[in-house]
N, C-alpha and C positions, 0 to 999 in steps of 0.2 A: 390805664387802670381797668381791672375787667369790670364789666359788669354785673357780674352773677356771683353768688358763690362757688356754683361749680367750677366756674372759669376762674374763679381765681386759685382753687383744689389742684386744678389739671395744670396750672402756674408751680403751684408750691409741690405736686406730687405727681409729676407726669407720667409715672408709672404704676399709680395708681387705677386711672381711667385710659385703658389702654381697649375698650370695645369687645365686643362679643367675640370670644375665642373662633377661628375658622374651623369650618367641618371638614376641611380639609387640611394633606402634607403638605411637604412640597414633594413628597414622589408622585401622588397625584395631579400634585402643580403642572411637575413638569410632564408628564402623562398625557393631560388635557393639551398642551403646549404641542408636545412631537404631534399628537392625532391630529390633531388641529390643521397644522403644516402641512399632512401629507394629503389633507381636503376629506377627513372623516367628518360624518357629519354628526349633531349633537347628541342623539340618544345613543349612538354607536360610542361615543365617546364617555358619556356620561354610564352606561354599562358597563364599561372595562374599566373606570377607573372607580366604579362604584359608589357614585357621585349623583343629584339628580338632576335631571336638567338643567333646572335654574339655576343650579350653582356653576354649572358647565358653560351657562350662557355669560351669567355674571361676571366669570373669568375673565372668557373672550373681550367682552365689550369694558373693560376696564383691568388692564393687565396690570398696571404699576400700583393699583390701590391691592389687587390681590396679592402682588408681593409686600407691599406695605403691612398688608396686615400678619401676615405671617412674621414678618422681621420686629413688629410689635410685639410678638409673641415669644421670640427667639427659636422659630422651629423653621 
């Protein structure tokens, strides 16, 4: 039984509360992803894909929440 009403909202209308839309693609996703690989480092990264830091960082150190959140979104 939830115990909130939001939780019980996010029960009844899961597509309702789907979280702050990302500031990012996934062309950027995957951007951050190849630079990443080839050992660019993060403002190099975060410049070309025109991103700032912190979202460049936040990427790296949690990959499946960043795809999560984009596939919440359907982009």
């Amino acid at each position: 039984m939830p115990e909130t009403l939001i939780e019980h909202a996010k029960i009844e209308q899961p597509e309702a509360y789907r979280g702050r839309k990302s500031s990012y693609d996934r062309d950027q996703l995957n951007l951050v992803l190849d630079m990443t690989n080839t050992g660019a480092g993060t403002s190099e990264v975060a410049r070309a894909a025109g991103l700032s830091r912190q979202t460049v960082l936040r990427i790296r150190r949690d990959l499946a929440e960043a795809e999560a959140g984009l596939a919440r979104w359907g982009m």
